[in-house]
C-alpha atoms as one frame of an Amber mdcrd trajectory, in Angstrom:
protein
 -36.304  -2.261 -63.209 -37.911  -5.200 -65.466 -41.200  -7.146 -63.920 -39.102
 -10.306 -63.602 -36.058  -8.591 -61.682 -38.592  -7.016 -59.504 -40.625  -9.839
 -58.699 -36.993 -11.564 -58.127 -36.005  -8.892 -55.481 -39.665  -9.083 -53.764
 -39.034 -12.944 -53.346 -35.584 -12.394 -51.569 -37.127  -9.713 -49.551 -39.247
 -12.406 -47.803 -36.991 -14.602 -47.709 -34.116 -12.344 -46.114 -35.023 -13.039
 -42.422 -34.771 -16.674 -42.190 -32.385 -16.770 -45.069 -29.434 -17.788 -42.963
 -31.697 -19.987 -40.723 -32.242 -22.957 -44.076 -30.571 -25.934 -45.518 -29.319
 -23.825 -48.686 -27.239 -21.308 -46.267 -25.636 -24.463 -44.572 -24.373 -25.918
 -48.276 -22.868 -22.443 -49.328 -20.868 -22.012 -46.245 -19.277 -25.861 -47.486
 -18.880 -24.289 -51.521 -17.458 -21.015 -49.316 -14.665 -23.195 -47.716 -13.545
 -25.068 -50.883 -13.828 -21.936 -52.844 -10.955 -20.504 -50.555  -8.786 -23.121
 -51.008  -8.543 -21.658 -54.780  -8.758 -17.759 -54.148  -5.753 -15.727 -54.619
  -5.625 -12.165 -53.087  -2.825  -9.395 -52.643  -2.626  -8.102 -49.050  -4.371
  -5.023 -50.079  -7.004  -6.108 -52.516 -10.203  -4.329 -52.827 -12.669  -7.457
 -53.838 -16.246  -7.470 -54.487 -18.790  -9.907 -54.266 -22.238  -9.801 -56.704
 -25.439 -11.512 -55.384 -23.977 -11.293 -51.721 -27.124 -12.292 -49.849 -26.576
 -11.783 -46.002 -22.384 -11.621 -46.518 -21.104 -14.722 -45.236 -18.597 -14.908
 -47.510 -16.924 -11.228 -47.283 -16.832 -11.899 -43.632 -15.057 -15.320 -44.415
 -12.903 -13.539 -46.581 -12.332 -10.942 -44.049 -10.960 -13.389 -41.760  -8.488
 -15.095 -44.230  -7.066 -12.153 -45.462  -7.048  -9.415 -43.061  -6.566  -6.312
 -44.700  -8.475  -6.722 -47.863 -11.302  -4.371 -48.428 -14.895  -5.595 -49.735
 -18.188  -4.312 -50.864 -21.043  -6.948 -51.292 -24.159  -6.109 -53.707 -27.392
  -7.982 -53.626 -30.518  -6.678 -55.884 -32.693  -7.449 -52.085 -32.408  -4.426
 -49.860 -33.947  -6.989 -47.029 -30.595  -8.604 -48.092 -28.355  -5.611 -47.861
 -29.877  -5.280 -44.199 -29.109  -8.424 -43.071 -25.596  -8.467 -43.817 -24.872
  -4.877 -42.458 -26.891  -5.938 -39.626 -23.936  -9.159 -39.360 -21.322  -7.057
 -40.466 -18.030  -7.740 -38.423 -15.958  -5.496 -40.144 -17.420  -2.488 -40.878
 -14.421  -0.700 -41.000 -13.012  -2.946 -43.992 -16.512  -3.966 -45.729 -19.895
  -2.488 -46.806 -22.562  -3.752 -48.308 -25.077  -1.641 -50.813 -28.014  -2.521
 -52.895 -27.648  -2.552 -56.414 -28.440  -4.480 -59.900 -25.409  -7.104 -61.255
 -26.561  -5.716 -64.719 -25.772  -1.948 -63.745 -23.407  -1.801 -60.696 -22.727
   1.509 -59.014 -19.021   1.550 -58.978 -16.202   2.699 -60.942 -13.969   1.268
 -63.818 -11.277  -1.032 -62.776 -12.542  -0.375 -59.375 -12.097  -3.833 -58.117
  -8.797  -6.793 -57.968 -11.520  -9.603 -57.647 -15.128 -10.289 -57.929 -17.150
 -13.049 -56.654 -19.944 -14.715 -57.442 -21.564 -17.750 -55.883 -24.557 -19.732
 -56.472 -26.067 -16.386 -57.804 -25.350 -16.164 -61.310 -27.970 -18.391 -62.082
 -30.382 -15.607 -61.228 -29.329 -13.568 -64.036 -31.826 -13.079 -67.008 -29.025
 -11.433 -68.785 -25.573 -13.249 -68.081 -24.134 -11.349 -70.920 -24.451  -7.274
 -69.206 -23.155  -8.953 -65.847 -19.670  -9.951 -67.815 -19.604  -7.124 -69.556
 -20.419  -4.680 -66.082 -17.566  -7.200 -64.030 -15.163  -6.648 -66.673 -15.909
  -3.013 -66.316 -15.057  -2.825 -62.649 -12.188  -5.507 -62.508  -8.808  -3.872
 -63.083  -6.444  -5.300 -65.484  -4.727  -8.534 -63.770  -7.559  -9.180 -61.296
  -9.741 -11.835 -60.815 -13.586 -13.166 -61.589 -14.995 -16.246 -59.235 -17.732
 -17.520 -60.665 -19.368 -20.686 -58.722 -22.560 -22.099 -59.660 -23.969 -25.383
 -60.572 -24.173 -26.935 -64.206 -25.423 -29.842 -66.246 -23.357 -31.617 -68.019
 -25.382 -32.853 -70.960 -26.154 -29.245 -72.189 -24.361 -25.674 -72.281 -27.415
 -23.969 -70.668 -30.105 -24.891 -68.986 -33.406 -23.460 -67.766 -35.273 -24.780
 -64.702 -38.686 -23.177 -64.068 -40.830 -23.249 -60.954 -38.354 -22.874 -58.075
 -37.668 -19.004 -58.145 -39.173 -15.752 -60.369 -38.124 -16.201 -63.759 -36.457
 -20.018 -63.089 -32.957 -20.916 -63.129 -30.136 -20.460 -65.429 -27.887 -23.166
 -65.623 -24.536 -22.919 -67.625 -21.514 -25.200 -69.318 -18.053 -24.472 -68.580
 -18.405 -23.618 -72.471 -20.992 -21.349 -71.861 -19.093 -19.685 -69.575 -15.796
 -19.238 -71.392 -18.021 -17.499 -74.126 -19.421 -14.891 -71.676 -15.822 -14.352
 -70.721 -14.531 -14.212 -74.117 -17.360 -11.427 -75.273 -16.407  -9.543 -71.974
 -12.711  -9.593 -72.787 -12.194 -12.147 -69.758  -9.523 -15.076 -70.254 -10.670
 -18.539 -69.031  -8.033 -20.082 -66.190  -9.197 -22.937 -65.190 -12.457 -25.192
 -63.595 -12.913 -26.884 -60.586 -15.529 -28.909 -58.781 -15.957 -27.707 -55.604
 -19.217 -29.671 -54.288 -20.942 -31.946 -56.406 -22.255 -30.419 -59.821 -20.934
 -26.787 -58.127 -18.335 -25.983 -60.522 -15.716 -22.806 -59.875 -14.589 -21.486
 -62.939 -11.875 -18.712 -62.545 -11.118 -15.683 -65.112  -8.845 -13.104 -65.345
  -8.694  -9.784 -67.337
């Protein structure tokens, strides 16, 4: 593990406990609900969701589609702890600790991955395309949500988190996808400068 990831995980450690207590939690349960209104998921899809945080969102997507199955993977353990801790379905979802740039799962494991208001966490955006094109199956799905300026394809903002923010273009995006054999759908706001761009392999 690098200096920067681990000084990354050690600030989400602390911040676990009161994680879903803040202002931020309350915005991505609104980017959670418009995100939804976009998803599309076969009766039995297994789905997973990168930078999962306490698992709101597999338990929302538990509830719309009852008979998926989900795994969540955050780099915090404090994280992973939380959301088994919250876990209403433990019978359909789980929730491990892992690194975006090396998961622990199979090829084609997955029929959708998620990933919201995470990806701009990522020192290397290119390894976690490349590792979710690994574990998507042919046909399936990538959800990527996370904010962007428009003025520039990436951007860096220092000072609010370990190793700043990484901020990136609809263009940025579609490269990452393109270099990880992922074909661009389509883009949609979904709150603000949130922007939901959808790929599929």
């Amino acid at each position: 593990m690098t200096n920067n990831t681990s000084i990354k995980q050690t600030f989400f450690d602390r911040w676990a406990p009161s994680y879903d207590w803040l202002f931020p939690s309350v915005i991505y349960q609104a980017i959670h609900q418009r995100l939804l209104e976009y998803v599309n998921l076969s009766t039995s899809a297994n789905v997973l969701d990168l930078g999962c945080g306490t698992g709101k969102l597999l338990n929302r997507l538990a509830v719309n589609f009852p008979t998926i199955q989900g795994t969540g993977l955050d780099l915090s353990p404090e994280m992973i702890s939380q959301a088994n801790s919250r876990n209403y379905y433990p019978q359909r979802l789980r929730f491990v600790s892992g690194n975006s740039e090396e998961m622990p799962f199979a090829e084609a494991e997955f029929d959708a991955v998620f990933n919201t208001i995470s990806f701009l966490h990522y020192p290397h955006p290119q390894k976690v395309f490349n590792e979710v094109s690994r574990v998507l199956r042919p046909g399936g799905y990538f959800y990527l949500v996370d904010s962007y300026f428009q003025w520039q394809d990436e951007f860096q903002y220092l000072g609010i988190t370990p190793g700043g923010l990484n901020l990136y273009s609809p263009t940025a995006r579609a490269k990452f996808g393109k270099e990880a054999g992922l074909n661009l759908q389509a883009n949609y706001y979904l709150l603000g400068a949130v922007l939901l761009t959808i790929f599929t392999k």
